[in-house]
C-alpha positions in Angstrom: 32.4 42.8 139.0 29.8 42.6 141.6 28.4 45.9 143.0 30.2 47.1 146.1 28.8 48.6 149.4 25.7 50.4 150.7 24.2 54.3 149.8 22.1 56.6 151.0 21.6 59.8 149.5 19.8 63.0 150.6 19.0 66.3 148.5 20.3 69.6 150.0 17.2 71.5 148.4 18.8 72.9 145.5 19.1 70.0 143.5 22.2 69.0 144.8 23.0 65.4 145.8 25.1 64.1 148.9 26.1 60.2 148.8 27.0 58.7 151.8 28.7 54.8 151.0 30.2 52.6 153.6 31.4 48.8 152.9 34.0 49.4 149.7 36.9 51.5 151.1 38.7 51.0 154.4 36.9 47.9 155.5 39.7 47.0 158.0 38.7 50.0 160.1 35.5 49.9 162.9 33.7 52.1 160.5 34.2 54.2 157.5 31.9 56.1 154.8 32.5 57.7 151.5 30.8 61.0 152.0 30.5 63.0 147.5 28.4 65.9 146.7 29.4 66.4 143.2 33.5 66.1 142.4 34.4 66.4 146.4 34.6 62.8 148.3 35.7 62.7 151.7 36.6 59.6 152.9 36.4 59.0 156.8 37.4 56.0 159.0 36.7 55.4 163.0 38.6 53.1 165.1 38.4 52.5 168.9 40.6 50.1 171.1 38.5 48.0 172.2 39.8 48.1 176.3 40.5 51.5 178.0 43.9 52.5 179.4 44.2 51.6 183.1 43.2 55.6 185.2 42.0 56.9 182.2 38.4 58.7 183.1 38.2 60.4 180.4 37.6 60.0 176.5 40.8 60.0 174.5 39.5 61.4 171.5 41.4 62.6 168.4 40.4 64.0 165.2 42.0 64.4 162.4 41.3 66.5 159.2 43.5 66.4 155.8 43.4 67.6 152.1 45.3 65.5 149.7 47.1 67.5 147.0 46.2 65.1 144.4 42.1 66.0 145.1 42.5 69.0 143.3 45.5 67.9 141.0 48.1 70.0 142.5 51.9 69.1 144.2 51.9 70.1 147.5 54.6 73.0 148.6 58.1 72.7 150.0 61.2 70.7 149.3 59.7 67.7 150.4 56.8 67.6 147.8 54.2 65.6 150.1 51.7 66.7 152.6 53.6 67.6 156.2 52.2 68.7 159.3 48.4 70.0 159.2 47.9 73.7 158.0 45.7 75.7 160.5 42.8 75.5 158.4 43.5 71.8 158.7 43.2 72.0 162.2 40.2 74.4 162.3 38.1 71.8 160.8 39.6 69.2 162.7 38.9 71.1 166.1 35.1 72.1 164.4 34.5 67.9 164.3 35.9 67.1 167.5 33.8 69.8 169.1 30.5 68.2 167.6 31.6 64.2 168.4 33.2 64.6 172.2 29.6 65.3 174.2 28.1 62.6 172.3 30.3 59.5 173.6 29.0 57.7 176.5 30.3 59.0 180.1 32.1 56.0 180.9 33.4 54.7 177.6 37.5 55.6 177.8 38.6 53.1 175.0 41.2 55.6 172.7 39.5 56.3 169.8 40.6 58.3 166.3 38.6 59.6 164.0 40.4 60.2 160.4 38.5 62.4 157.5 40.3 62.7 153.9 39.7 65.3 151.1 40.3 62.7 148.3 38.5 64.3 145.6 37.9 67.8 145.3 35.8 70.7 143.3 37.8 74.4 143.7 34.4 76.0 144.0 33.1 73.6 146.9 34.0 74.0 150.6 34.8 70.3 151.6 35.0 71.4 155.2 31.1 71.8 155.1 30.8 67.8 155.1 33.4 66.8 157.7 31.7 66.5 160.7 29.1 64.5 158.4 31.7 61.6 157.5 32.8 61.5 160.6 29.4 61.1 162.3 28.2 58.5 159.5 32.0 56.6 160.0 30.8 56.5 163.8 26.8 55.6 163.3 28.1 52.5 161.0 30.3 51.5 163.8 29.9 49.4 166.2 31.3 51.9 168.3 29.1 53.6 171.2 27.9 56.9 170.2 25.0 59.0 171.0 24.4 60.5 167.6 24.5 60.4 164.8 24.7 64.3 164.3 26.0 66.8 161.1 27.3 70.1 160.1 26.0 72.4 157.5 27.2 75.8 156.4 24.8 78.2 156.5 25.0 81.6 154.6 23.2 84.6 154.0 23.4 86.1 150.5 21.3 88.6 149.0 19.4 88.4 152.0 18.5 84.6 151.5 19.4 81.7 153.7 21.9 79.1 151.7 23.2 75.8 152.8 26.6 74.8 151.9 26.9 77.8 149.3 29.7 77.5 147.0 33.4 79.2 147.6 32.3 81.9 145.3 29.5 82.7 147.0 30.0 82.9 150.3 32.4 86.2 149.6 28.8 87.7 148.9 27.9 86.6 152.5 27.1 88.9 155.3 26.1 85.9 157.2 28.2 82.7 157.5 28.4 79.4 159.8 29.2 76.0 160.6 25.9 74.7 162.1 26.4 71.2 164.4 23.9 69.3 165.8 21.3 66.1 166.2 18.5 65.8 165.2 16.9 67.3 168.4 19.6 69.6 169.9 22.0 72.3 168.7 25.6 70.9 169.6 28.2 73.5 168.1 28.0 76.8 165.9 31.2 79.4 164.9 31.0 81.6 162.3 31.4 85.4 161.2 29.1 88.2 160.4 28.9 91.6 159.1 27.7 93.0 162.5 24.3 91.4 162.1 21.1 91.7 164.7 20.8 88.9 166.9 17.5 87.7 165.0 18.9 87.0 162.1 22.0 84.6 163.5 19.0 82.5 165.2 17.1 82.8 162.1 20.3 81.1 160.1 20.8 78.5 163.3 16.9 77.6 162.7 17.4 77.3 159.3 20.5 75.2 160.0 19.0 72.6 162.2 16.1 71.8 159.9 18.7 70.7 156.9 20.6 68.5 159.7 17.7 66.8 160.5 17.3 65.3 156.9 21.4 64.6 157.3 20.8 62.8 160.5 17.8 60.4 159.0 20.4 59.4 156.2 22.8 58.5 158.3 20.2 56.1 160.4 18.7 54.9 157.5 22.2 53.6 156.1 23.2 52.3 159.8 20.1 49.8 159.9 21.2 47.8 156.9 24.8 47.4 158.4 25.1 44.2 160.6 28.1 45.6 162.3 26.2 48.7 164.0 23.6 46.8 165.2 24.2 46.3 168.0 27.4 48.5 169.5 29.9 46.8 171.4 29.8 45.7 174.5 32.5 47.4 177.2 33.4 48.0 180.6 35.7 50.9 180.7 34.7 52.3 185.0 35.2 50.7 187.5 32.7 51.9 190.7 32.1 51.6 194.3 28.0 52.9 194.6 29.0 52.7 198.8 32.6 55.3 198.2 30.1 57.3 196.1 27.6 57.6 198.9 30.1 58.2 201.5 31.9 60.8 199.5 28.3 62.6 198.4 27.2 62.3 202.0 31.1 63.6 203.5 31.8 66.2 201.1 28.7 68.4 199.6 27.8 70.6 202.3 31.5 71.6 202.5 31.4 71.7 198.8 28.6 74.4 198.8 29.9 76.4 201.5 32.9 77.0 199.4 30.8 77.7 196.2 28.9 80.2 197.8 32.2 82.4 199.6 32.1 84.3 196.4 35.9 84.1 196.2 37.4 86.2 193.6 40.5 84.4 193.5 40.8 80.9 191.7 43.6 79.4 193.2 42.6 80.0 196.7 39.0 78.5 195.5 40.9 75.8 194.1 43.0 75.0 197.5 39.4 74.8 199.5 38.1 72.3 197.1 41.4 70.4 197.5 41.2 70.9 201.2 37.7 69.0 201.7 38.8 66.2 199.3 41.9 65.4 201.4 39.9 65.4 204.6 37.4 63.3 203.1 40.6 61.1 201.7 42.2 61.5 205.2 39.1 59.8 207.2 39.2 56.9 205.1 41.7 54.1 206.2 45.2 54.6 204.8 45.4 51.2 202.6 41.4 52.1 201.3 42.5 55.6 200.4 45.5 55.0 198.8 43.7 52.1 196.6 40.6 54.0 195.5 42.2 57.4 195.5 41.3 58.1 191.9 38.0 56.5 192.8 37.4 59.6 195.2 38.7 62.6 192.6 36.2 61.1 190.0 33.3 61.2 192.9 34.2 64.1 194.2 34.4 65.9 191.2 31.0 65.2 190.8 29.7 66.5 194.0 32.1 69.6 193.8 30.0 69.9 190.3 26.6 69.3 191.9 27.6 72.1 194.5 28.4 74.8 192.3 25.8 74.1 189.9 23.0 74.1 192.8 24.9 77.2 194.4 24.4 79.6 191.4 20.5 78.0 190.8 19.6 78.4 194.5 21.2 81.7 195.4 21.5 83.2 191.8 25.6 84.3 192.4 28.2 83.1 191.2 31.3 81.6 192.3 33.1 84.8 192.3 29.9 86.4 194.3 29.1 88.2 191.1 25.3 88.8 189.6 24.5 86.7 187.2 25.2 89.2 184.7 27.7 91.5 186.3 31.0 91.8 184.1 34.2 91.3 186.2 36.6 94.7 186.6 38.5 95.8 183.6 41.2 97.8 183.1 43.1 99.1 179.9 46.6 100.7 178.8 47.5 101.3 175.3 51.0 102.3 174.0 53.1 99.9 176.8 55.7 99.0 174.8 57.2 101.9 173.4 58.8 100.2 170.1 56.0 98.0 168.8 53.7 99.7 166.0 50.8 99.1 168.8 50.2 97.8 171.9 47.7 97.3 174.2 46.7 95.7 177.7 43.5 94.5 178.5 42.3 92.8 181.4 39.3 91.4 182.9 39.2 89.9 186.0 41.7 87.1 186.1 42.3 87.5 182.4 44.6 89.3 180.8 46.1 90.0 177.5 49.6 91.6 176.0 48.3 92.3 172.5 51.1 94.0 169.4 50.3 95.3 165.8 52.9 95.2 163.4 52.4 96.8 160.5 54.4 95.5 157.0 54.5 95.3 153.5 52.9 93.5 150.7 56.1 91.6 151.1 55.1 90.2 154.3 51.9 88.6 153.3 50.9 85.1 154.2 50.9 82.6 151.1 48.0 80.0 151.2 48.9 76.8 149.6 45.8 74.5 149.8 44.6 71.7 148.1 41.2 74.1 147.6 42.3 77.4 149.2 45.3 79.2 147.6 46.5 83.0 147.8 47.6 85.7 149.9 46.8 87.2 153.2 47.3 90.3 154.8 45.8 89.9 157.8 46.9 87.8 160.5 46.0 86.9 164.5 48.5 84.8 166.5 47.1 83.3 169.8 49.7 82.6 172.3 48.7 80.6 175.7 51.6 79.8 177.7 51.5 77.4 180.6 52.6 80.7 183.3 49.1 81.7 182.6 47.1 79.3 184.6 50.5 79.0 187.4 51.3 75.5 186.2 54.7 74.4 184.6 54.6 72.4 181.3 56.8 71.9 178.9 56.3 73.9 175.2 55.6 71.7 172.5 54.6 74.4 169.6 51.6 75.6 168.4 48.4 74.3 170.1 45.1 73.3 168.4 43.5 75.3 170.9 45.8 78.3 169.8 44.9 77.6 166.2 41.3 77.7 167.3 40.5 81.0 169.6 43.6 83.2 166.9 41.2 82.1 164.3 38.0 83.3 166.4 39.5 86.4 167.3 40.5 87.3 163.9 37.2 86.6 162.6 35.7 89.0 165.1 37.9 92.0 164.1 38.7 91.6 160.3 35.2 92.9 159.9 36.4 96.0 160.8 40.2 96.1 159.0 39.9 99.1 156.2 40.4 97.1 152.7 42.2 99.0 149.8 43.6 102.1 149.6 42.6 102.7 153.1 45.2 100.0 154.5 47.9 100.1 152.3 50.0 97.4 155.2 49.3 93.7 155.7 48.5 93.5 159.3 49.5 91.0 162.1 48.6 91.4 165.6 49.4 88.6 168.4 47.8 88.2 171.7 50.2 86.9 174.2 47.8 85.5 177.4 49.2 86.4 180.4 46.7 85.3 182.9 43.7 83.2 182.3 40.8 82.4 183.8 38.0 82.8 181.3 37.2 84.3 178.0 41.1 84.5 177.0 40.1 84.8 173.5 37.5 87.1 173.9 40.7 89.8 175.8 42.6 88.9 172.4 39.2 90.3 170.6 39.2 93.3 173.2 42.7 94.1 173.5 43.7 93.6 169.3 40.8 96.6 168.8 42.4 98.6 171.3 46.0 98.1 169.7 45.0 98.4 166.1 43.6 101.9 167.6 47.2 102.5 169.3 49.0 101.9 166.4 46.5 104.2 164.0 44.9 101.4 162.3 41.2 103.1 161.2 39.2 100.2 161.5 35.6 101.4 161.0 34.4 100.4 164.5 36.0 98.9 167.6 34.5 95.4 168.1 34.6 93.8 171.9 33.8 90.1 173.1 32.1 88.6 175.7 31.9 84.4 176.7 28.4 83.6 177.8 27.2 80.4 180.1 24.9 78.3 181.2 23.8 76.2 184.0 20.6 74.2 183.6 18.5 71.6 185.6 16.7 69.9 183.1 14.4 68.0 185.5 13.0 71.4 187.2 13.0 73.4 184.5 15.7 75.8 186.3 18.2 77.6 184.5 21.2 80.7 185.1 22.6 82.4 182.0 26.2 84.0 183.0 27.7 86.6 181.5 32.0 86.8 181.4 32.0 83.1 182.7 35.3 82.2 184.5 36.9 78.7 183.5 35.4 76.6 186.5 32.4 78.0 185.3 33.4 76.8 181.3 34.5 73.5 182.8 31.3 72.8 185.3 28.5 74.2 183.0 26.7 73.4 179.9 27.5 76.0 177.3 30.2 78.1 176.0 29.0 81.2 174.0 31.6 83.1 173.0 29.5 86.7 171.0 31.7 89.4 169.4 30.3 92.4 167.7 30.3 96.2 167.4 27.2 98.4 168.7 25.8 97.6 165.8 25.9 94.0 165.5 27.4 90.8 165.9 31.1 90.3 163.7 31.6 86.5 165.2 30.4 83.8 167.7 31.1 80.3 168.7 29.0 78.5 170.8 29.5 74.8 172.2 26.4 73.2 173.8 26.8 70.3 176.9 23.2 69.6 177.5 20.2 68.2 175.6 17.2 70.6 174.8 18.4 74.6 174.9 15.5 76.0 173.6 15.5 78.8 171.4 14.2 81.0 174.2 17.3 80.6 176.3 19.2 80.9 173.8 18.0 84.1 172.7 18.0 85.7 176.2 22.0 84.6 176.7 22.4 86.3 173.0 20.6 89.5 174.7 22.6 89.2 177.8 25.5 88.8 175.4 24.5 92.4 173.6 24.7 94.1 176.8 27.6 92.7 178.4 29.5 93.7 174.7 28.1 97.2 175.1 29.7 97.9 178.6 33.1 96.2 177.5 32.8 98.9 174.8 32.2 101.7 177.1 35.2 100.4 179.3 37.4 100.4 176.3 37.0 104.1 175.7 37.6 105.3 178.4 41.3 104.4 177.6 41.0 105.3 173.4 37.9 106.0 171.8 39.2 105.9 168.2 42.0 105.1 166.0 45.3 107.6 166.8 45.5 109.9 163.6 48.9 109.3 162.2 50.7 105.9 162.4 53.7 106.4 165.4 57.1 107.5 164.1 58.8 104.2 163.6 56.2 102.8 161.5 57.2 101.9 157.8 55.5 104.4 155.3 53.9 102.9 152.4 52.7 104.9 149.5 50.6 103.4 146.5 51.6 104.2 142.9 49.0 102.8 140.3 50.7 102.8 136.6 49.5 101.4 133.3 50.0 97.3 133.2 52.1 97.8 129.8 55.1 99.6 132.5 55.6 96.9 134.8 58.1 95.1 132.9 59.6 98.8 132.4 60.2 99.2 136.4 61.5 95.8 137.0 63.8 95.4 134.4 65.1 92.9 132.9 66.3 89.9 136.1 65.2 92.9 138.2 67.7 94.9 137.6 65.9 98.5 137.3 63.8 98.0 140.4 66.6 96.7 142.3 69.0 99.5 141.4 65.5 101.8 142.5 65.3 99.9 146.0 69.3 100.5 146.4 69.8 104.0 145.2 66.4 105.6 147.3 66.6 102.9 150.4 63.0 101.8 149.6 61.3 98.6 149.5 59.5 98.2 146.8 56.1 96.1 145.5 54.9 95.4 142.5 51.8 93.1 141.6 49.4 93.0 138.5 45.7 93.8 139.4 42.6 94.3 137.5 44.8 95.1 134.2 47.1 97.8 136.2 50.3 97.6 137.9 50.1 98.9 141.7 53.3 99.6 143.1 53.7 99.6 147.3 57.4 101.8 148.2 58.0 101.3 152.2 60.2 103.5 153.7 60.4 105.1 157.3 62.3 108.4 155.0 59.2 110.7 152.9 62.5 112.0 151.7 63.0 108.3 150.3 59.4 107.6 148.9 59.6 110.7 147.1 62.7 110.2 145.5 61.7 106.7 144.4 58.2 108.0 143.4 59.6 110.4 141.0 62.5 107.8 139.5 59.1 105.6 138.5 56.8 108.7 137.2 60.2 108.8 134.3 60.0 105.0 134.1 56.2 105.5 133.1 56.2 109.1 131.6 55.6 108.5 127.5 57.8 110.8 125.5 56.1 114.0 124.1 57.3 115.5 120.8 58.8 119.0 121.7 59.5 118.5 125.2 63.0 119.1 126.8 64.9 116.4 128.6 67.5 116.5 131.3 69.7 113.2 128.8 72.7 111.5 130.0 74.4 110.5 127.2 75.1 106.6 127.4 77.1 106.2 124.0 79.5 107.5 121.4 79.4 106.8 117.6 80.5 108.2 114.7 77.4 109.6 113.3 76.4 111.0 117.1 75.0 110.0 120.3 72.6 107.6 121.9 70.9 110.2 125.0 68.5 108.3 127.9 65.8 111.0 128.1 64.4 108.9 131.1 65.3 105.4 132.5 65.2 103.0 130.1 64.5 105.4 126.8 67.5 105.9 124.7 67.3 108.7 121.6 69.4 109.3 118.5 71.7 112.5 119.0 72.7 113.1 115.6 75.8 115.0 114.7 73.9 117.3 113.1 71.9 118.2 115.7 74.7 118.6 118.5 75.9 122.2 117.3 75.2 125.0 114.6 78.5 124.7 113.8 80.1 122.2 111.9 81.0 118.9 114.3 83.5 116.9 112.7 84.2 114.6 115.8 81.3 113.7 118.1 84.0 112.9 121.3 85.7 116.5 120.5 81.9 118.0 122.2 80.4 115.1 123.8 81.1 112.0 126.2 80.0 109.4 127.7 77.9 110.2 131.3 77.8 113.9 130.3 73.9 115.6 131.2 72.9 117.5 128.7 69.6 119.0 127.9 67.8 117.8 124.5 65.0 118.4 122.6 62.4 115.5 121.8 61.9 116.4 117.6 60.4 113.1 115.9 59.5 110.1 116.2 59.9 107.5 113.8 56.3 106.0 113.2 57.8 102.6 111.7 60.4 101.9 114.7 59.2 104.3 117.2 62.9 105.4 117.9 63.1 108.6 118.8 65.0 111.7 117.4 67.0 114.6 119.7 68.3 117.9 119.0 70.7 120.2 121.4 71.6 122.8 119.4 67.5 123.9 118.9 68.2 124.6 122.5 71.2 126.8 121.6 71.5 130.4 120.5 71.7 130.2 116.9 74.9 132.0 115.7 74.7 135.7 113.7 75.7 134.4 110.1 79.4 136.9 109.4 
């Protein structure tokens, strides 16, 4: 059989080899790769229409991530046995892709375009997720698709104080430094990741570091492009539409209006907003009616861009912003903690326009999250839940579930504070705090970040440090050279600028960022004074933050569940859940507890919940007779569970029965055992032997007795 397709292949520095191979799977779609490095093999396919929808100025991207159960050799969960809707780590890759690919399309190319990745084969101690953006960016270069890159992700992690690229599963839980790393080969596009409150330095160290492994990515993936006749060249399309005289007249009508608006310093978006409106319709008004009703989306498109050009200019030329703050001036915030009086903790936080209804609830191991991946499997006991609802911004939309963006800023935010969650016997609960937005404009998931610290403190949580965010922007001219960094940017200024640095940390260091770049060549420089500006801005959130509750409270509040730890030998474990669960069900019923019981490291640790000490105690005590180990002379409190002829059978504790001989019930003579003893009766006994073959064990009562004066 003749050999099949083209490869390239590239060396991560370690002796490790990555394959990319196009032209033997999926050769129906505009462009698809097999990406391997080792056992794992993504396979990605691109395909665009090739004419745009009719209004459609934008670029109708989607991205698609998905693990196949069969990569690893495992059946996927559920009743339905077959992958289902995308799990959030799914979509966190997904969104990690989409992020790296959307800046790179041409402006005015709209044709709806899908870009499909597939774990097909997978290696349990390789992170897959590390080479997505990778397929999908080699998929796209062997296109005939128009697309500015090609570009790559890499992990990066610190271990042992060493910089590794695309470390294994294994050791990345040695990290105190990891990231997803996007870019081209000239210009940092995307970063996210998590650290253990490290300097500044050192995340633009690993960024550095990063870049230079991308690079060699990037070359692959034009190397294997110029031996494919179908990328060279891209297609041909015509997607806009334009009238260079409505442009003029619009730029001409509108910008000096446009600018005086920008620079009200208006606190108040909606009012902004209606200006902006205002001076489009007056523009649209002048026009003739049939002209402006037949290029009217002709004149939002243009006057988008001048009411861009305005603001931009605005903040370069007058160094305010559009709310008339500093540059880095931090909008007014105000806190309350313990709002709602029946949550475990609560917390309001708000900052400027933005504002955030965070709850803790604190439960048992019970109430863990089970992770059923094709790679990733086990339990969680921390969770963040991100909640934006359309009230927030004052528009009305219908709910349609979970959002990717949801997925993405819960995940962000709990990155930033499960640095800081006590592990062990510190936290005995598994954790799950939700921020419900109730305003937004700007930096919604750094007011989760803020306000989950402040209600982990409410509800007497110790995390080790409280941990505050802060979203950073930019606006640069790249032809002068000039260029604003903003600290706490509002949404218009997200939406009309060219980055989106979002830095949480404590005062000591930096516990998560994610940064998405719109414009070719940030240098390092800038980038390290925003991650300054970033450091200061974080510090005065902090200081705000205390004013309302400097640390965690001391005791959890009243209504909280009490969990106490029990840790017994492994061998017991059967012994407290009985046989079907009987005695640990008959424990739960009888001392109104809940009760947990897992194997780890060779012991048993048992959780008992309970509002009731009362409970817990009682519960605590019924196990420490499960456990105890009988002792030769010690006295029992027995029930006596059965009657025979030559005695009684006596549980000492739960679960132990001994042999009550006849002999042993009185000094006097006992001719009939029922005549002294029945069933249920407590009686005390003695523990006198233990038989070394069958380990049953002996009693005595009447050692307990007075021993009769012989006549």
């Amino acid at each position: 059989m003749p050999k099949l397709g083209l490869t390239k292949s590239f060396n991560l520095g370690d002796n490790r080899t990555v394959t990319i191979e196009t032209g033997k799977l999926a050769k129906q779609a505009d462009g698809s790769v097999v990406v391997s490095s080792g056992d794992t093999m993504l396979l990605a396919t691109v395909v665009a229409n090739k004419e745009a929808r009719e209004d459609v100025d934008f670029m109708p991207l989607s991205v698609d991530y998905k693990e196949k159960y069969a990569a690893t050799g495992k059946f996927p969960g559920g009743f339905f046995k077959r992958e289902a809707r995308p799990s959030d780590y799914e979509v966190i890759i997904a969104r990690l892709v989409d992020r790296a690919l959307r800046p790179l399309f041409p402006d005015d190319f709209h044709a709806e375009t899908q870009v499909q990745i597939a774990l097909i084969s997978g290696n349990l101690d390789t992170a897959p997720d590390a080479m997505a953006a990778l397929a999908a960016s080699a998929a796209l270069t062997v296109s005939d698709i128009p697309f500015n890159g090609p570009i790559s992700e890499v992990r990066v992690a610190r271990i042992d104080g060493k910089m590794v690229i695309n470390p294994s599963i294994s050791d990345i839980e040695k990290a105190d430094l990891e990231m997803i790393v996007a870019a081209t080969i000239d210009n940092i596009m995307m970063v996210e990741g998590e650290m253990k409150e490290v300097p500044e330095a050192i995340m633009l160290e690993a960024i550095k570091v990063a870049h230079e492994a991308i690079k060699v990515q990037c070359q692959a993936q034009l190397d294997l492009a110029s031996e494919v006749k179908k990328a060279n060249p891209k297609r041909e399309y015509c997607h806009e539409t334009n009238d260079d005289d409505l442009k003029e007249q619009t730029q001409k009508a509108t910008y000096d209006k446009a600018y005086k608006v920008a620079a009200m310093g208006l606190a108040d978006k909606h009012k902004r907003s209606e200006l902006f409106s205002e001076i489009r319709q007056e523009f649209s008004d002048s026009l003739p009616e049939e002209e402006a009703i037949e290029k009217n989306s002709l004149i939002k498109r243009y006057f988008h861009e001048v009411e861009k050009d305005a603001v931009r200019n605005c903040v370069l030329d007058t160094k305010l912003r559009l709310d008339g703050r500093k540059l880095d001036e931090i909008r007014p915030i105000w806190t309350e903690v313990d709002y709602l009086p029946s949550t475990h903790g609560s917390a309001i936080f708000t900052r400027g326009e933005t504002q955030s209804l965070v709850t803790v609830t604190l439960g048992s191991k019970m109430d863990e999250q089970l992770i059923d991946g094709a790679i990733f499997e086990g339990k969680s006991n921390f969770l963040l839940h991100y909640n934006f609802p359309s009230f927030s911004t004052g528009e009305a939309r219908p709910n349609r579930g979970t959002s990717r963006r949801e997925v993405g800023h819960g995940n962000l935010a709990l990155r930033a504070l499960k640095q800081v969650i006590p592990s062990g016997v510190d936290n005995p609960y598994t954790i799950r705090i939700v921020s419900d937005i109730l305003e937004s404009n700007g930096s919604s998931s750094m007011a989760s970040v803020c306000g989950g610290t402040l209600a982990l403190m409410d509800a007497g949580v110790k995390i080790t440090k409280a941990v505050s965010g802060i979203a950073m922007g930019l606006i640069a001219d790249t032809k002068s050279g000039r260029f604003a960094i903003l600290s706490d940017i509002l949404g218009d200024e997200d939406h009309l600028g060219d980055m989106d640095f979002k830095v949480t940390g404590t005062k000591d260091g930096i516990t998560a960022c994610q940064m998405d770049i719109k414009v070719d060549g940030l240098s390092y420089e800038v980038l390290e004074q925003a991650l300054e500006q970033a450091r200061l801005g974080r510090l005065h959130i902090l200081e705000e933050m205390e004013k309302t509750i400097a640390e965690p409270r001391e005791d959890y509040k009243p209504h909280v569940p009490r969990i106490e730890k029990m840790i017994i030998p492994k061998e017991f474990i059967g012994a407290v859940i009985g046989p079907g669960g009987k005695i640990i069900q008959e424990l739960q019923l009888t001392t109104n507890t809940t009760i947990a019981i897992e194997e780890v490291d060779n012991t048993g640790v048992i959780d008992i919940v309970s509002s009731n000490k009362e409970d817990i105690e009682a519960a605590i005590n019924r196990i420490k007779q499960i456990v105890a180990v009988p002792e030769i002379g010690e006295v029992y409190q027995g029930v006596v569970k059965n009657i025979t002829a030559f005695g009684a059978f006596v549980e000492i504790i739960p679960g132990k029965d001994g042999l009550l001989h006849i002999s042993e019930i009185s000094w006097n003579r006992v001719e009939n055992v029922e005549s002294v003893l029945k069933a249920g009766d407590k009686i005390e006994v003695k523990l006198i032997g233990i038989d070394p073959k069958t380990g049953k064990l002996k009693l005595s009562r009447k050692v307990l007795l007075s021993k009769p004066e012989k006549n």
